[in-house]
N, C-alpha and C positions, 0 to 999 in steps of 0.2 A: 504494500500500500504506500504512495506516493504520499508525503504529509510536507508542510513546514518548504516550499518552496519559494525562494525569492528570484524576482524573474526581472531583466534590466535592460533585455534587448527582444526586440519584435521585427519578426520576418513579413515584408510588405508584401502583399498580392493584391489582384486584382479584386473587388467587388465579388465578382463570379463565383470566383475563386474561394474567395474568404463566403459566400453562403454556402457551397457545397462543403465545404469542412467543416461547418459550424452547424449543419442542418444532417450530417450523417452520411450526405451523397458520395462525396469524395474522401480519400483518408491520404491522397499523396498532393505534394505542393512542389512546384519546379522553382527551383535558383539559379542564382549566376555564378555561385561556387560552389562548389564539395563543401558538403562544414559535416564534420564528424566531431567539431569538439564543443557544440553548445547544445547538451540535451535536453534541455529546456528554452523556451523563448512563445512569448505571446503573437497571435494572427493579429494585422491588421492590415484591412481595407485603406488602399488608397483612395484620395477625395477630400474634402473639406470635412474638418473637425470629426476626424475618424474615431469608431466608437470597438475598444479593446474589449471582446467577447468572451476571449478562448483562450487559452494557451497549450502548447502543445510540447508533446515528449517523441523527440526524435527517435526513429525506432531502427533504420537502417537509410542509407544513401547510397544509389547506382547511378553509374553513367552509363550513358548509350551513346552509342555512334553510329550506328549501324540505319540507318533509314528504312529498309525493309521492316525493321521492327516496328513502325510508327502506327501501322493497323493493331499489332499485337495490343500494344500497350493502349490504344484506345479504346479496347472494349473495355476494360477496369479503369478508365479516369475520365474523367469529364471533356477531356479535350479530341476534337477531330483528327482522323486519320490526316488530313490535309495540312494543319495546323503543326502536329508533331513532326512531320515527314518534312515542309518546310523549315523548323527548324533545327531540324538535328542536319539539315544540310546547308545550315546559312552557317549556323555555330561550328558544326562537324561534332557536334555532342551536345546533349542534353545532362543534366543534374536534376535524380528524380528524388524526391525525398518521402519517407513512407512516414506518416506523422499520426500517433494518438490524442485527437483532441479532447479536451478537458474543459469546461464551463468556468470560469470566474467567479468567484462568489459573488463579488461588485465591479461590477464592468465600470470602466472608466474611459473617459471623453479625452483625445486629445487635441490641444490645441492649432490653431491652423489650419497648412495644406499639406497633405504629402502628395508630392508630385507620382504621377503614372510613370516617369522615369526611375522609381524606385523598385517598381514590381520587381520580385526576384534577391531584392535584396536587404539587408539588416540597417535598422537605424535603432541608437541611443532610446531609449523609454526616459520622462525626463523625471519621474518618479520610480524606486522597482516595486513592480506587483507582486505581493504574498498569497502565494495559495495555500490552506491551512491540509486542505487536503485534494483527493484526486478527484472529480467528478465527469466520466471519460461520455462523449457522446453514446459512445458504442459499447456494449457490455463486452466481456472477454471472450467468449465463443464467437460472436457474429464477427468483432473482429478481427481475428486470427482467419478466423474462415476469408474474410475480405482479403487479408494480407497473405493469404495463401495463393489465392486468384491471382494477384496482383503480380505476384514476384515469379509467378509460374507462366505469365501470361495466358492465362485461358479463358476458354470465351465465356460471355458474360450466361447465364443460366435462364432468363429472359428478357431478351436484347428487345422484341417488342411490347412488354410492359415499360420499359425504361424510355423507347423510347414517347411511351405513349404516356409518360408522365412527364416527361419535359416539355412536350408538347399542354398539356393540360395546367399547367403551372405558369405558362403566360398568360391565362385567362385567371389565374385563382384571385387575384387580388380583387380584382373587382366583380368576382363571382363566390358566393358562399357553396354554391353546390360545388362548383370547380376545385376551390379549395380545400373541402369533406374529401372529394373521390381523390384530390392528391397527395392525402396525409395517409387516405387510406394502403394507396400505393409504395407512398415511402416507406409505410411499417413494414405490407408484403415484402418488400424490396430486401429490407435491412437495410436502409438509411436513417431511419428514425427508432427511437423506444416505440413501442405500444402506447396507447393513451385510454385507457381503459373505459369505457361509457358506463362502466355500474356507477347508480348513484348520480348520473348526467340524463338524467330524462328530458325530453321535454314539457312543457305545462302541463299541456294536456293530459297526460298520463296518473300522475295523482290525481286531477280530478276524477275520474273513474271511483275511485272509492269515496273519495268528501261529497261528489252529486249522489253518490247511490244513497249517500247514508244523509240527506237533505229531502226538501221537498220539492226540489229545483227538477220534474218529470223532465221536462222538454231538455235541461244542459243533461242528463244522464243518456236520454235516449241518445245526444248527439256524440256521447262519449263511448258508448257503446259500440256504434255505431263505426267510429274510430278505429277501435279499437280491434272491430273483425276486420276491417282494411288493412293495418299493422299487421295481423298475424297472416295475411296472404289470402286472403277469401275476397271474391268479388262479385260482381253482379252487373253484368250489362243491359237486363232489362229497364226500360223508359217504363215505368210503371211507380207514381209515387206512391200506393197505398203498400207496395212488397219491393222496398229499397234498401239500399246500402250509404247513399246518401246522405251524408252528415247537416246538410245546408238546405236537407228538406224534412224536418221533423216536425214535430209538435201536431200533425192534422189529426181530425176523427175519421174513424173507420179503416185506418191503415193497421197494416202490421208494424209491429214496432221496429223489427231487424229482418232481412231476406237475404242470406247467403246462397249463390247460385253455384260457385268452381270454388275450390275443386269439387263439391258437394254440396247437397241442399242442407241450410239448415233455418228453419219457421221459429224464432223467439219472440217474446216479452219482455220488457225489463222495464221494472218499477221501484222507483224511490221511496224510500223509508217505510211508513207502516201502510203505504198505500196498496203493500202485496194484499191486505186483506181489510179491502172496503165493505165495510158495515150494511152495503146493500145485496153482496152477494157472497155468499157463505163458500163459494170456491175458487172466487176471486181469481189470480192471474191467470190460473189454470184453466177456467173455463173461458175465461176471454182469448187463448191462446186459441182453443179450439173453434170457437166462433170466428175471430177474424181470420184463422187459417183454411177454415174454410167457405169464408165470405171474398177472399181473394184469389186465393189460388184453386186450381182444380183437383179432384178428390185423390185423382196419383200424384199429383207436386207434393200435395200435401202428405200423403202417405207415405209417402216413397223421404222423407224430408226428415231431421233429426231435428225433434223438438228440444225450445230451451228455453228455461225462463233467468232472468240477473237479477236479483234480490236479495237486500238484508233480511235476515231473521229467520225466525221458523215460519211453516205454515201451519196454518191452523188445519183440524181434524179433517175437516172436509178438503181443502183443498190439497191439503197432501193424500189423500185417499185417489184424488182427481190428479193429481202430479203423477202417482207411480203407475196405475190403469192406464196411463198414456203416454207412457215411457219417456216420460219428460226429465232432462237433467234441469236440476235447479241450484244454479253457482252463484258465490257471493261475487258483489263488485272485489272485492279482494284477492279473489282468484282469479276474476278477469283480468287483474291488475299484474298479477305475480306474470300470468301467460305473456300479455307483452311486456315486460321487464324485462322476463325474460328475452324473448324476441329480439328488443330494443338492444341487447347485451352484447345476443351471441346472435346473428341475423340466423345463421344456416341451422341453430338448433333444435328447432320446431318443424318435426317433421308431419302436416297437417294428416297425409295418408294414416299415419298411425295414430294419430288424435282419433280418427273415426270410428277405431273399434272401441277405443273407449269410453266416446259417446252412447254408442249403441246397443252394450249389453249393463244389465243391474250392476249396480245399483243404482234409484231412479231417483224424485224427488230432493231431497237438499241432500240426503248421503250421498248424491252425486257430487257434492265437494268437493270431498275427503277423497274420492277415486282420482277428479282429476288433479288436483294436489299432489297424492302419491303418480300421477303420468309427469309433474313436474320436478317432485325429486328423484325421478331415476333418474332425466335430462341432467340434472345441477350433478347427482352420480357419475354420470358417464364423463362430462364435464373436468371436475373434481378430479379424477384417475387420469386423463389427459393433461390436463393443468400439472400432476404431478410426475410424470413419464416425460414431459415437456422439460422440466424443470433440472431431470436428473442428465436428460441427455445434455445441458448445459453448463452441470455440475462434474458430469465427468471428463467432458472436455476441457473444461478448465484445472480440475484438480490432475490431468493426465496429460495437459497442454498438448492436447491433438487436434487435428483441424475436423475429426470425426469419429464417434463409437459402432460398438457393433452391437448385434442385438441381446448376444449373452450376456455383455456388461450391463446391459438397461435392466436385463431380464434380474440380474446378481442386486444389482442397486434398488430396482425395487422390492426386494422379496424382504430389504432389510431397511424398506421404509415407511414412514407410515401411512398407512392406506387401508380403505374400509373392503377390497374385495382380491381375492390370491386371485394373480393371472397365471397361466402359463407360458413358457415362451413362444408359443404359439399365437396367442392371444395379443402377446406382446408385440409381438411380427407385424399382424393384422395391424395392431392402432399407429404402428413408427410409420407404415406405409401410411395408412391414410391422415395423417400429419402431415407427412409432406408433402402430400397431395399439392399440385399446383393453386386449385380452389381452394383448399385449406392457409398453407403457405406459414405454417408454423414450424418447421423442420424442413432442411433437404437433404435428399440423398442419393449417394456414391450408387446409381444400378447396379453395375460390374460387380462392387464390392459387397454389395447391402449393408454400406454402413450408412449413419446418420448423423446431421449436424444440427447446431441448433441457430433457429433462425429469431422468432419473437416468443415473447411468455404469451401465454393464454391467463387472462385474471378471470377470476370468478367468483 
């Protein structure tokens, strides 16, 4: 662990230059000399009143001469085959430097201009910066892994995600969607940490549970309604009485919620104690039945998984009328938990398998507690990837390999803690689909079968 460093001189670069090192992209920097003897020194941006982000621990320095190699080296750095190739034949050598960067605890401003005539090269700091300790962009595994690429020259692992995040990154500033899909990129990538969304909802999301448990009908119905769109269910019917519709609620004689794809499903949902209005002794439940089948036809309806969203119990009759018609009845709080979830881990919610256990007992409000327990097996499954994630990054670090194999994952979990024994078998299965390119939480060696480690999974 890197502590107690006083830092007195900073290597200039380009703008460019100095965000891809600072943002995870890049880990090498070009200069005007060989320096092998200052293993410390801060990035800093050429320009006006340039602002000290980073500092960096030099980790090895090569020259090139060779021009041919200027494609090699362009697939691991920021720079164009065109660009290196010109100048390793203007110079007749480049100086590449492979640099771990580090965060600053307090970034500081410096005075003036530093001229573009300085890229490349070292100027005086007019105070020296202390860093108390190491805070490296890149955890240890992702980058050895990087620094392994790099010094090997090999080609980058997906050269059209990379380039389709550079491309999306001129758009991000003045696009919020653009800048979501390109953060999202950089983590797949290994240029960035993870940023975890537990605990990052949007508004809307709590409300789900404060409207249900309110008498605010009309914001629940619209929350609800949300909320089947969030977990992947839709509806293309032009039909406002059996919608999905957020921005068409509150009318009489409609169904409250009308999921069409991947599966039908006919619900209710009713705020506070209105599940059981003092005029009709089966309340949600026979109103489910009435308006499902005052809008839809007798097979939609049939053919359709009933549901109703309410606090509390029902009462005698209307739970008698809940489970005769195999109705599930979930709190807004489990509505809530489902897209949490969702919102968390997008891919985790597999709707197909939601269905069966919609569709068999238990029916009425016990139907909670079922899909509850369909929500901690996910957070289960989850939890043991989250920890197999974790190891395979722990043993490349403790073993300083750029990759493990599967017996060592298989050894390292048997002796950690965890709610369910795999075999290595088991174990096979999930390092594969980890690395899955859609996943993009490990990669790995085919030839070899071995695995590296790419982002944590939080959960």
């Amino acid at each position: 662990m890197i502590s107690n460093i006083s830092i007195t001189t900073a290597l200039c670069l380009s703008k460019e230059d100095t965000i891809a090192l600072i943002s995870g992209r890049s880990i090498a920097a070009l200069s005007r000399v060989f320096i092998n003897s200052v293993p410390y020194f801060a990035i800093c941006a050429t320009g006006d009143s340039p602002k000290v982000e980073a500092w960096a621990e030099l980790i090895s320095s090569r020259i090139y001469t060779d021009a041919d190699k200027a494609e090699a080296l362009s697939w691991n750095t920021i720079w164009s085959r065109e660009y290196l190739h010109d100048r390793i034949q203007d110079k007749n050598r480049i100086f590449l430097n492979i640099l771990r960067i580090h965060h600053l605890e307090s970034p500081i401003i410096l005075e003036g201009n530093i001229s573009g005539e300085k890229v490349g090269s070292f100027i005086k700091l007019p105070q020296s910066v202390t860093s108390q300790s190491s805070n490296p962009i890149l955890n240890e595994a992702t980058f050895l892994h990087r620094k392994q690429q790099l010094e090997n020259l090999t080609p980058p692992e997906h050269p059209e995600l990379e380039e389709l995040q550079s491309t999306i990154d001129r758009y991000a500033k003045d696009h919020p969607e653009a800048q979501d899909f390109s953060n999202d990129l950089q983590e797949f990538l290994g240029w960035a940490e993870p940023k975890s969304a537990i605990n990052h909802f949007p508004d809307w999301i709590p409300e789900i549970t404060t409207s249900g448990n309110s008498s605010d009908g009309d914001l629940f119905e619209k929350r609800v309604r949300q909320a089947f769109l969030k977990l992947g269910f839709t509806n293309l019917r032009n039909n406002p009485n059996a919608s999905l519709n957020p921005e068409s609620t509150g009318g009489s004689g409609g169904i409250d919620f009308y999921c069409e794809f991947p599966y039908s499903i006919v619900g209710e949902c009713k705020a506070s104690i209105s599940l059981q209005p003092n005029d009709n002794k089966n309340g949600a439940p026979a109103q489910l039945i009435k308006l499902g089948h005052k809008n839809l036809t007798k097979e939609e309806y049939d053919c359709a998984i009933k549901m109703i969203v309410a606090p509390g119990e029902l009462n005698t009759h209307a739970k008698k009328t809940a489970i005769g018609n195999q109705m599930n009845v979930i709190s807004p709080e489990t509505l809530q938990r489902l897209v949490e979830l969702k919102t968390s881990h997008p891919g985790s919610i597999n709707l197909l398998k939601l269905k069966p256990c919609l569709e068999v007992a238990p029916f009425g409000t016990d139907a909670d507690t079922k899909v509850n327990e369909f929500i901690d097996k996910i957070h289960q499954r989850l939890n043991i990837r989250s920890v197999i994630i974790r190891l395979v990054r722990d043993c490349q670090e403790k073993k300083r390999s750029n990759d493990v194999d599967v017996d060592a994952i298989h050894t390292a979990y048997a002796f950690s803690d965890h709610e369910i024994s795999l075999d290595s078998k088991e174990i096979s299965d999930i390092l594969i689909e980890l690395s899955s390119p859609l996943t993009g939480y490990l990669g790995r060696n085919q030839e070899t079968n071995r695995f590296y480690f790419l982002r944590d999974l939080t959960v």
